[in-house]
N, C-alpha and C positions, 0 to 999 in steps of 0.2 A: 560861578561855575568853577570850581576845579578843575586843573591841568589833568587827573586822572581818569574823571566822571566822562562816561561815554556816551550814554545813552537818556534823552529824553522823555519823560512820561507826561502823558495826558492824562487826566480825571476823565473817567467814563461812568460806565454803573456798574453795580456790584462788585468792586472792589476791583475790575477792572481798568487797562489802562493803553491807550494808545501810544504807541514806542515807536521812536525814529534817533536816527544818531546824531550826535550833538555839533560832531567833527570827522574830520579823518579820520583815518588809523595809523599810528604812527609805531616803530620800534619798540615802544616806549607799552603797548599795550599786548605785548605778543611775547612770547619766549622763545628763544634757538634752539635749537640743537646740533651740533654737529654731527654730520652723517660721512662725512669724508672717510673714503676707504681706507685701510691702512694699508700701507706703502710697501709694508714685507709680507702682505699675505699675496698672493698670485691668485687670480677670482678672475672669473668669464666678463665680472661686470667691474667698470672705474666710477666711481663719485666723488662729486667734487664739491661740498655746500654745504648748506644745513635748511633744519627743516622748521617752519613757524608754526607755533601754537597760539592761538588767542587762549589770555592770561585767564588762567583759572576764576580769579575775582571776579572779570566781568562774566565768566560762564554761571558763578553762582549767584550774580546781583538778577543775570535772566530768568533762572530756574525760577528768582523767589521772587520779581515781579509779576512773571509771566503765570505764577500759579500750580507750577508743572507738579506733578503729582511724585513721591518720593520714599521709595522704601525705609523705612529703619536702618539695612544696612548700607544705605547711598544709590542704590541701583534705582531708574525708571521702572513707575507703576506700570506706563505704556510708552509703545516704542514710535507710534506715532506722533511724539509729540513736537513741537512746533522750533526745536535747536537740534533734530535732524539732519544730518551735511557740514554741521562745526563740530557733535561731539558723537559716540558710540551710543544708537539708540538704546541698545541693550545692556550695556554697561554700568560701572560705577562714575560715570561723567569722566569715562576718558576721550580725550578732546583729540580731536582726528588733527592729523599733520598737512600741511600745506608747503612743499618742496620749491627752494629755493637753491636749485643744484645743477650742476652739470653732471649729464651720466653718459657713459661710450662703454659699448660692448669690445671687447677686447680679442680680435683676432691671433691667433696662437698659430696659423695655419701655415707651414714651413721651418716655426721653429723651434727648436729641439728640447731640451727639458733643463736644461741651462742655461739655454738665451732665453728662457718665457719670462723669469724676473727681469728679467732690462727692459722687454717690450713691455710687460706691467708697468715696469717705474718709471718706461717713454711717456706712455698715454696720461700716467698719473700726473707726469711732468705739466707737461703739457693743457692738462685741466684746470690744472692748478694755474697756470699763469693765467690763461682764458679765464679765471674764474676771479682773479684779480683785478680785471677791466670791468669783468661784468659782473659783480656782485650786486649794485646797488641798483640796477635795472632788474637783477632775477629777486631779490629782496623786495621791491616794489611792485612787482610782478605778483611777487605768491600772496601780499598787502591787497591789493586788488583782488584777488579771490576771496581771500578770508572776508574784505566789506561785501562783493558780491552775494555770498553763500548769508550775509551775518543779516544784508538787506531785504536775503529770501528766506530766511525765520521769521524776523520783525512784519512780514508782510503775510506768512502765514497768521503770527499770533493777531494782529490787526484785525483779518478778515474772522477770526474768531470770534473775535469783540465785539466786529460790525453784525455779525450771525447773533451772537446776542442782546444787540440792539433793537435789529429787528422782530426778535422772538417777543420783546418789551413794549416795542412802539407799534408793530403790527399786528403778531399773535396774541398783543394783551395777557403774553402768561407771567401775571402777577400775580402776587399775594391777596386774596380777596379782602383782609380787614382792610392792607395797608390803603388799597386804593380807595376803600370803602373809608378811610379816613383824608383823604386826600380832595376828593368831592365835594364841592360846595352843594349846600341845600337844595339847592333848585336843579341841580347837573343831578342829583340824590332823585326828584323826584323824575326829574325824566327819564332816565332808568326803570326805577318801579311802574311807570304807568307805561312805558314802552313794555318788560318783560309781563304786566297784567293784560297787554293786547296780544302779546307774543301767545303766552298760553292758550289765551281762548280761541286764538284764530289756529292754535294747532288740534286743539278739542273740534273746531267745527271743521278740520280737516280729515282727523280720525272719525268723525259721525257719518261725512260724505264718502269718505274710502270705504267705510262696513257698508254706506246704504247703496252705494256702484256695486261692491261687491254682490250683496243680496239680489243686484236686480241682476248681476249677469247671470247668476246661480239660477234668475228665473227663468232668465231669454233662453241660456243653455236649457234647461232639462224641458222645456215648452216643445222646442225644435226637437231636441232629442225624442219625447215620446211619440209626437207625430211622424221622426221618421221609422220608431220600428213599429207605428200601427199599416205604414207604408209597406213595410218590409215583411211583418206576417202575411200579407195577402198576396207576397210575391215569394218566399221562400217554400223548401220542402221541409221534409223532417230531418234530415242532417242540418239544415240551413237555421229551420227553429231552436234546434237544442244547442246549435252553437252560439244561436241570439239570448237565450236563457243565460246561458251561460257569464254572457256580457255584461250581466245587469250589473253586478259589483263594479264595473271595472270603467276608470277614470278615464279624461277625454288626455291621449298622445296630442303631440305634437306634429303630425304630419301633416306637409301640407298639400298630399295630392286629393283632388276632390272628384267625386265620382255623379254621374249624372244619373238617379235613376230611372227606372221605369222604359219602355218598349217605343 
């Protein structure tokens, strides 16, 4: 293993790969930047530090493990993808900053427009030494984010992986030759005469569902005729022409029941 090499992979399927980190994070895999105010501009706000990037390299060793989908011109196919929170979903893989800074807002309130640079240059002072004891705690600090954030990729793309495991090992959505070459003989034949019981026993499924069907069709219209030969000898002539009427018309769904007859 190399002093540089960050990240571990696993052999999965489909060209898949299980990713965890090999070691810490050190200096050594991150970039600075200095964000420190400068000293002759007078601003509401003081900084004092710089900000870390996880190193480009290992942003594109992930892209091109992990599979990530990639425009021609560099930008994400999709913004969902699984290095969300280290770099700009939407972007050309600009890699989000991780502050390792001192900042103080800068009261101004009492003095004049001549004394505001000294009170700037106090505060600035001031951060600046603070920032001298405590740099290698806020540097370790924003190290710790960058793994926390880098641990909640590797654990999205993982669960990816596992999602396509599952789809493999449980859904069986595979290739039908490949599996179909993968089968020993006899694994070969108990498929075939399982899928030759499957069939027929879905044929004498379909046979019994038309012949329940048929008979409800008979029970219904049995019941049905005898209740309007009931209802002729009890209706008038609006009651008859509007039972005429009905003869087309399918059995609703209501289910208030009426009792007839006196």
């Amino acid at each position: 293993m190399s002093a540089s090499q960050l990240f571990d992979k696993e052999d999965c399927i489909d060209n898949d790969y299980y990713l965890s980190l090999l070691r810490p994070l050190t200096l050594d895999d991150v970039e600075r930047k200095d964000i420190t105010s400068n000293l002759n501009n007078v601003s509401k706000y003081v900084t004092v530090g710089h900000e870390l990037y996880l190193k480009k390299a290992h942003v594109d060793t992930l892209i091109e493990i992990m599979g990530i989908p990639m425009h021609d011109n560099g930008r994400f196919r999709q913004s969902n993808h699984a290095l969300s929170g280290l770099v700009d979903s939407w972007s050309s893989v600009e890699r989000l900053p991780f502050q390792a800074c001192l900042k103080e807002i800068v009261n101004y309130r009492g003095f004049s427009a001549d004394r505001k640079p000294t009170r700037y240059q106090s505060i600035h002072a001031k951060l600046a030494a603070q920032y001298t004891l405590e740099s290698d705690a806020l540097t370790q600090k924003a190290l710790d984010k960058i793994t926390a954030k880098l641990q909640a990729c590797l654990s999205v793309h993982n669960e990816k992986v596992n999602n396509t495991l599952h789809s493999v090992a449980v859904d069986l959505k595979v290739d039908d030759e490949w599996l179909d070459g993968e089968l020993t003989a006899a694994e070969k034949q108990t498929v075939g005469d399982a899928k030759t019981q499957i069939d027929d026993i879905d044929a004498q499924i379909k046979a019994l569902e038309l012949q329940a069907s048929t008979l409800r069709q008979t029970s219904y219209q049995t019941r049905r005729d005898r209740i309007e030969q009931v209802l002729k000898k009890e209706l008038g002539t609006q009651g008859l022409l509007a039972l005429t009427a009905l003869a087309d018309k399918q059995p609703s769904h209501a289910k208030r029941r009426l009792r007839l007859g006196h």
